[in-house]
C-alpha positions in Angstrom: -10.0 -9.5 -11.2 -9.3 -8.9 -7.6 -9.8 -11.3 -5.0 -11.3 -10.4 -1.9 -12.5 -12.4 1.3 -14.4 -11.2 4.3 -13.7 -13.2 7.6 -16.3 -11.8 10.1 -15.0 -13.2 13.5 -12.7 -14.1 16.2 -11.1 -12.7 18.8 -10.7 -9.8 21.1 -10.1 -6.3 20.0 -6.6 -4.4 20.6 -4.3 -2.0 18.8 -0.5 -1.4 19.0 2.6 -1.5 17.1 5.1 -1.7 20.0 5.4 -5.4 20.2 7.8 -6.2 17.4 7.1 -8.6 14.4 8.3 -11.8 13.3 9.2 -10.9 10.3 13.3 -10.2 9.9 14.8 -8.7 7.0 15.7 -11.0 4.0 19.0 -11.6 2.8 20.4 -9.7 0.0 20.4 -11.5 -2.9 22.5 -8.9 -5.5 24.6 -12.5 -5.7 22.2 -15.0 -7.0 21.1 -14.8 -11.2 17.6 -15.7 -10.7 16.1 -17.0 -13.9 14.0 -13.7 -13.6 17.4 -11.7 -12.9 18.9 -13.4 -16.1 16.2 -12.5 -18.5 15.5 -9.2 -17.3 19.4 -8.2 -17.6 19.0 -10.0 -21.4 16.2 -7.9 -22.0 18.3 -4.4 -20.5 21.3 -5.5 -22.8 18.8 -5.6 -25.8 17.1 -2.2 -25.3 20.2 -0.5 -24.5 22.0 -1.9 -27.8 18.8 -1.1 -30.0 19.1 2.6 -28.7 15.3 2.4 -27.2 16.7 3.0 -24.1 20.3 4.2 -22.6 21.8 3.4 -19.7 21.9 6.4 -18.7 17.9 6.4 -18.4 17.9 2.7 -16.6 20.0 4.5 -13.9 17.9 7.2 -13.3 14.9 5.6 -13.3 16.2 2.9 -10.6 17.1 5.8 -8.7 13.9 7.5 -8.5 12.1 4.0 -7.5 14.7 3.4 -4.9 14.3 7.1 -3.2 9.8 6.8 -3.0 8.9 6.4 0.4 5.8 6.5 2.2 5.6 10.4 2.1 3.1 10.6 -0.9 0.5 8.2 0.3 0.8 10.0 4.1 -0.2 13.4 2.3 -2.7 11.8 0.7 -4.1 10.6 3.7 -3.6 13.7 5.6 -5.5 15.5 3.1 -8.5 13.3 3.1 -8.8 13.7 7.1 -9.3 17.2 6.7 -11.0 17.6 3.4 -14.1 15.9 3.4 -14.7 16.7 -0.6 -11.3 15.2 -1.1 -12.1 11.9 0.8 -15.1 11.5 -1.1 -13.3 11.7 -4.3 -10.3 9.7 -3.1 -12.8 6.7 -2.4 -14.4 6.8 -5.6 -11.4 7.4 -7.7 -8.4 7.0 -6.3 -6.1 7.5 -9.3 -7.9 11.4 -10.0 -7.6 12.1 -6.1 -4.1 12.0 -6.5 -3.7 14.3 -9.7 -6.0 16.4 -8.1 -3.1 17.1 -5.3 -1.0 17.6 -8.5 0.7 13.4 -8.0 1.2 11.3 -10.3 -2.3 9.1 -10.6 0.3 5.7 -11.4 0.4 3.5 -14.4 -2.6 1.2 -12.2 -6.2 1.4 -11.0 -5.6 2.7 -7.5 -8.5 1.2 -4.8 -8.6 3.1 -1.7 -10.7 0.7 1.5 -11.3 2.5 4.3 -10.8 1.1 8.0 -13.9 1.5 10.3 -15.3 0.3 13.1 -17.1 -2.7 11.9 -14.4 -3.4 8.8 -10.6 -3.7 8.7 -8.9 -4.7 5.9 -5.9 -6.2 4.9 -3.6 -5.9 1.7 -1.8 -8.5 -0.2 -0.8 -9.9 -3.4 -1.2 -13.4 -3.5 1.4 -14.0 -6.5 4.1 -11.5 -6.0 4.4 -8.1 -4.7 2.2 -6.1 -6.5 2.3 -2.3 -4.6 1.5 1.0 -5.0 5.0 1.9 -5.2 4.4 5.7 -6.7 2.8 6.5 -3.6 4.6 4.5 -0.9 8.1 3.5 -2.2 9.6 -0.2 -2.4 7.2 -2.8 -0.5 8.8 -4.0 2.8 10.4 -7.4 3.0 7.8 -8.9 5.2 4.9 -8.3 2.4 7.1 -10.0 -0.5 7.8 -12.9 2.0 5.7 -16.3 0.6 4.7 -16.8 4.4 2.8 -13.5 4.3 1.4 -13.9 0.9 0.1 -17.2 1.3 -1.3 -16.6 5.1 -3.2 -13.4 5.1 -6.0 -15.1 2.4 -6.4 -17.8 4.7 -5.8 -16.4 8.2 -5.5 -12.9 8.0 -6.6 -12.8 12.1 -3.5 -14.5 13.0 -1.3 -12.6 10.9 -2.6 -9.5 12.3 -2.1 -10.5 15.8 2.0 -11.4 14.6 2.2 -7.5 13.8 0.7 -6.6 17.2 -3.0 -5.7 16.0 -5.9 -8.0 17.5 -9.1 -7.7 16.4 -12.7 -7.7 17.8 -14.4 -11.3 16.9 -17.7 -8.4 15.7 -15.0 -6.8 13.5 -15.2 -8.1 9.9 -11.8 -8.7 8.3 -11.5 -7.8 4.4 -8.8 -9.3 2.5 -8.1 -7.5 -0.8 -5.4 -9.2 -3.5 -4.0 -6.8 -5.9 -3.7 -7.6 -9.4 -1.2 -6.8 -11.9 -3.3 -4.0 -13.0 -4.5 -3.1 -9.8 -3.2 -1.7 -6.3 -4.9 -0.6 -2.9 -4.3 1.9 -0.4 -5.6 1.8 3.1 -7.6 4.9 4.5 -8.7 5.1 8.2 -11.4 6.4 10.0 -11.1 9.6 11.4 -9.1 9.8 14.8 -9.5 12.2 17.1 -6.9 13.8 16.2 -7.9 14.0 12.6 -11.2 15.4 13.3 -9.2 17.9 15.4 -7.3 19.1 12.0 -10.5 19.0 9.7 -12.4 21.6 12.6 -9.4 23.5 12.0 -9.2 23.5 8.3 -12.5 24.7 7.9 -12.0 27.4 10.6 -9.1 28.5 8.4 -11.5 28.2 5.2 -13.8 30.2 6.9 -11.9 32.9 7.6 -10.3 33.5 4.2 
């Protein structure tokens, strides 16, 4: 089951990305056999020889992981500030929102929490790095890091403020944990901007 925690208050209200975050890239470690590495090169080796997979196949599908980036779940998002059917269904189902834009709906339960005035949520996985990686590529460095995974449960304010958002002590803070079986996306309020797009959307609608 997922594991979320609501922390209601503290401190002032601010938003901005420009300060940069603490947060620098880790190592590569292509180097270093991992017990993990080791068993899941033993486990390769053994599908490849029993012909259940090739290696051929490994390769490509490596590939395709490596080359996702964020460009799915931005359309997705896009969509929902100017569709208001679409938003409706992509927070009650997020896996059938995504087929419905002809996506793949991912091998998990997708949860999609919207931002708002009164909540802000955060997203992390408290045991590894589970990510909707179908719709937003490899997760960064930063969310993988144990200093992340272990701080945003119990002072998600703080870590916030590290990445150059502050939020208003009336502002309720929603940590979500993903689950093996289970990832989130994030969904903001309308901007002005988006509400800008959705008048014009249904101007274009309207004159079909």
């Amino acid at each position: 089951m997922p594991h979320d925690h609501d922390h209601p208050h503290d401190h002032d209200h601010r938003h901005g990305h420009a300060q940069p975050h603490r947060h620098p890239p880790r190592p590569d470690q292509d180097d270093t056999i991992t017990q993990w590495r080791a068993m899941e090169i033993a486990v390769r080796g053994l599908l490849i020889e029993k012909g259940i997979l090739s290696a051929e196949e490994v390769r490509r599908q490596v590939e395709d992981m490596d080359n996702r980036t964020p460009q799915q779940g931005a359309r997705v998002v896009a969509r929902a500030w100017t569709d208001p059917e679409f938003r409706k269904l992509l927070l009650s189902d997020g896996n059938a929102a995504c087929e419905a834009l002809g996506m793949e709906g991912g091998p998990y339960k997708l949860v999609v929490v919207e931002n708002t005035d009164q909540v802000h949520n955060v997203i992390v996985c408290t045991l590894c790095s589970c990510y909707p990686r179908w719709l937003l590529g490899l997760p960064p460095d930063w969310y993988k890091s144990r200093n992340y995974r272990s701080r945003a449960i119990n002072e998600p304010r703080e870590v916030l403020k590290e990445f150059g958002t502050t939020i208003a002590r009336d502002v309720t803070v929603r940590v979500h944990d993903s689950t093996a079986d289970m990832r989130y996306l994030l969904e903001s309020t309308f901007t002005a901007e988006a509400q800008r797009r959705r008048g014009n959307a249904e101007k274009t609608k309207r004159s079909r």
